[in-house]
C-alpha positions in Angstrom: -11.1 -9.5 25.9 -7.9 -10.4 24.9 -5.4 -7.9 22.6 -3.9 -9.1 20.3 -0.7 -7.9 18.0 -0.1 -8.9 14.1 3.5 -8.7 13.1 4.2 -9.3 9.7 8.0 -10.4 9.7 10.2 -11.3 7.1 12.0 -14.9 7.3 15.4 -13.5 8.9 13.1 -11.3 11.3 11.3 -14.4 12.8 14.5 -16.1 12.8 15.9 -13.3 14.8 13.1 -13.5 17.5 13.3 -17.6 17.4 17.0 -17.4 18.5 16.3 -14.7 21.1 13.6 -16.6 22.6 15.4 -19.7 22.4 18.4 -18.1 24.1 15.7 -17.0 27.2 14.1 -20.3 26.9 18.3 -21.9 27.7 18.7 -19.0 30.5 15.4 -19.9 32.3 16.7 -23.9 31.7 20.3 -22.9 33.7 18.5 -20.8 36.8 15.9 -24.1 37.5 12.9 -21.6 36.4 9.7 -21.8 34.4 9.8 -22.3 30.7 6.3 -22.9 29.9 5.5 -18.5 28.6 8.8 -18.9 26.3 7.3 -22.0 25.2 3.8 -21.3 24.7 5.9 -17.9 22.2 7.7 -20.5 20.5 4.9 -22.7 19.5 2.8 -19.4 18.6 5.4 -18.6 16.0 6.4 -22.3 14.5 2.8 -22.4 13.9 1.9 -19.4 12.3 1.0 -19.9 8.2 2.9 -18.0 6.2 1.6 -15.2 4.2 0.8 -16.3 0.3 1.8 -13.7 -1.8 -0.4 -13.6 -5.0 0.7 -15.2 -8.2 1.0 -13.3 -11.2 1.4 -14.3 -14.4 4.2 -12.1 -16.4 3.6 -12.4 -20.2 6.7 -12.3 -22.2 6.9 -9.5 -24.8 5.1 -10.9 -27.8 2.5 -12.6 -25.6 1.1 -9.2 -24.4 -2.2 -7.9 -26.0 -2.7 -4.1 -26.6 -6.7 -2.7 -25.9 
């Protein structure tokens, strides 16, 4: 069974990650060692969806009805 972790990150948050990973991914490049885990996390989050918020409709003032 595998385990599995949801993150819900915010667009700077995922951006942060990207870089770090990226910056491993460049280290691993310079020592002549395996890429292909760093890789396989960098796919993994470039192909997560993005959350849809819900819409909502705001009514202006005069458009609102009273029960």
């Amino acid at each position: 069974m595998k385990d599995t972790i949801i993150l819900e990150l915010k667009e700077y948050e995922k951006g942060i990650i990207v870089n770090a990973l990226n910056d491993k991914r460049n280290e691993l490049i310079r020592n002549n060692e395996d890429t292909e885990l760093v890789d396989d996390l960098l796919m993994k989050i470039f192909e997560t969806p993005e959350k849809k918020r819900p819409f909502v409709k705001r009514l202006a003032k005069d458009e609102r009805r009273y029960c």
